[in-house]
N, C-alpha and C positions, 0 to 999 in steps of 0.2 A: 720769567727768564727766557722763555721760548718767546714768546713777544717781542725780547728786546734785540734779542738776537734776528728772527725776521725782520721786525721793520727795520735795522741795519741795514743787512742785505739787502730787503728789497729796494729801500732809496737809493743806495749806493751801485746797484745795478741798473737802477730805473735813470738816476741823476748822469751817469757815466758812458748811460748808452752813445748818445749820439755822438759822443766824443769828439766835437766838435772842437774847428780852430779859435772859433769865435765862440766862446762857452755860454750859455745860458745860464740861468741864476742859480739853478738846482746843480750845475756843475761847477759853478763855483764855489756854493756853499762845500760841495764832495769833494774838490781840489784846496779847497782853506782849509778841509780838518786833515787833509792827509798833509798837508807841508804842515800845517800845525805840528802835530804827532811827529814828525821826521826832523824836522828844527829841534824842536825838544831833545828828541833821541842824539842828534848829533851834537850836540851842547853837551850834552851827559855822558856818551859812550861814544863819539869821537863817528869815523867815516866809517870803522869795522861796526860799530854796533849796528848802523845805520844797516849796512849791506846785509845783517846776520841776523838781526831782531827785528826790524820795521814793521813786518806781521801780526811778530809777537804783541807787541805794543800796543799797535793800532787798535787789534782786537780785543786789548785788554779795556783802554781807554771807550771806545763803544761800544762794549759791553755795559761798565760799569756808568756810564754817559747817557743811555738809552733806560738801564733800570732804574737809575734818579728819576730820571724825568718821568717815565710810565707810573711810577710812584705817588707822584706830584695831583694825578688826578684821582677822588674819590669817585667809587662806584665805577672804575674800570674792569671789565673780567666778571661784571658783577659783583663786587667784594664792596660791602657799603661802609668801607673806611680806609684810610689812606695806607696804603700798605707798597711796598718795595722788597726787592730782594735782600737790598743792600744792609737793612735793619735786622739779613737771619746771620749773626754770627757764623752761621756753619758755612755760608756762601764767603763771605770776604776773607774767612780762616782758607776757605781751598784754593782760591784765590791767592793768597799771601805765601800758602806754602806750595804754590806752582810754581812761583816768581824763585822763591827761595832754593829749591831744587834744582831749576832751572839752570840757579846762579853758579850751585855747589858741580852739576853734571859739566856744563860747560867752560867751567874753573879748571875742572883736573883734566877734562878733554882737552884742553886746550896747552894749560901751562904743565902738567903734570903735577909733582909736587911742589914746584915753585910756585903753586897756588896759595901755599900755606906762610908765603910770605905776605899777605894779607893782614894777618895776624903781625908783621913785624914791618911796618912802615919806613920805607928807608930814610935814612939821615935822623933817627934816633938816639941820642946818646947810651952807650952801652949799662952806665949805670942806674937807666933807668926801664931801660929795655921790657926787664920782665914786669914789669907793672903797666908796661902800655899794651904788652901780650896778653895779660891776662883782660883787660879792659876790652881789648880789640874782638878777645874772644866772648866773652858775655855780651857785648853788644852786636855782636856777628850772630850768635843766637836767638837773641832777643828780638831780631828786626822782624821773622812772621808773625810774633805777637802784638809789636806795635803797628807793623803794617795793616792787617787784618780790624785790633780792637780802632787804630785813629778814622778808618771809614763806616765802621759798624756803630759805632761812638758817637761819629759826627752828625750823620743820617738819622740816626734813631731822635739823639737829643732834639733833631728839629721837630719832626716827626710827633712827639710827645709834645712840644709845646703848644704844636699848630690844635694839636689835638683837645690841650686843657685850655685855652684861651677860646677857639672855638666851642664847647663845651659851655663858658661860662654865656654866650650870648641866647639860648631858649631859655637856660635856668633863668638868667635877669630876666629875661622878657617876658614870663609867666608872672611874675612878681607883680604885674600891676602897672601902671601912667610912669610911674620913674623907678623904677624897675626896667622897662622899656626903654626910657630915657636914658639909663645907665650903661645898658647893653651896645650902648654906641662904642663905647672904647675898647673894649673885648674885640668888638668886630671889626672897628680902626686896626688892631693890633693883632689881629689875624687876617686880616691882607696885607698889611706890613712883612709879616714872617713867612706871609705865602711868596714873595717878591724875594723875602730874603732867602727861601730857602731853594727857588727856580738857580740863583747864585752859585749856592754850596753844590746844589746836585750838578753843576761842572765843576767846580772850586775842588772835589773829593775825587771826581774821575782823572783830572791834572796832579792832585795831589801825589795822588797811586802809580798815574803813569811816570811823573819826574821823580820819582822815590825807585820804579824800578829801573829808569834808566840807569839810576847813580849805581843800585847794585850787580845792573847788569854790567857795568865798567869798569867795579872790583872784580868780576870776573873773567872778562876782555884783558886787565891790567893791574896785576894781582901786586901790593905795596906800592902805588904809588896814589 
């Protein structure tokens, strides 16, 4: 986690330094995630989000962007197997319910109790009202738990397969001439998974940040 958070900062101070008119490659790469992440924000939560959360976001997304990838390599840190933050539940849970807090503190700071029109979406028909309330409410709940379990979920499951596929290429290969021969598809399909899982560990940090923008916009803009 401290890792991922350093090498953040230090490329994005290192990339940004020169700040040039005419940018060099490493300032583009730092100028494409930051309109990345602001695009996204503005699509989700509008101009207000943009001006009021851009930080929040950004640092959410590499955060969670930076420990994929640091994950990605065995024997990093010393640790002689693949390992990531994003696989300890207890990180993507505090995580999930920053976002969530976040959403609930700046809801009632902002709108008061017309926040709690959230729960009652306008242009509802009355007689069905209280059934879309109750809904609105259990899923208004629920969101730090799917927030949290769909990146800890996602990450792990790769995680584990790289790990038993991998796995099966010494076991075959001790076996003998085709045993050896066999151990070819194992290892086909654990570079395959490694390519696919370089993917997810951005696919889960977009995931996270487009999920919070949308809650941060219920919160910006509470029933609509």
């Amino acid at each position: 986690m401290v890792a991922g958070v350093g090498l953040a900062a230090w490329f994005f101070n290192w990339a940004m330094k020169p700040a040039a008119l005419i940018p060099n490659r490493a300032q583009v790469v730092a100028e494409g995630a930051h309109d990345f992440v602001k695009g996204m924000l503005k699509d989700g939560a509008g101009e207000e989000g943009v001006r009021k959360f851009l930080p929040f976001v950004f640092t959410l997304f590499l955060f969670i962007f930076m420990s994929n990838m640091l994950g990605m390599f065995p024997g990093f840190f010393g640790v002689h197997h693949i390992f990531t933050p994003t696989t300890q539940i207890v990180v993507t849970a505090a995580l999930a319910l920053l976002v969530f807090f976040t959403v609930i503190i700046v809801g009632f700071a902002k709108n008061g109790l017309k926040f709690f029109k959230i729960f009652a979406p306008s242009g509802v028909p009355l007689y069905i009202l209280w059934f879309v309330i109750i809904i609105e409410v259990i899923s208004f709940f629920s969101r730090p738990l799917s927030h949290a379990v769909r990146l800890w979920a996602n990450v792990l499951a790769g995680h584990i397969l790289l790990k038993v596929f991998a796995g099966f290429v010494p076991a075959l290969a001790g076996l003998g001439f085709l045993g050896l021969v066999g151990s070819a598809l194992p290892l086909a399909m654990t570079v395959a998974l490694y390519g696919l899982e370089f993917l997810v560990a951005f696919l889960q940090a977009y995931v996270f940040a487009i999920l919070t923008c949308i809650y941060l916009n219920d919160a910006l803009h509470p029933g609509h």
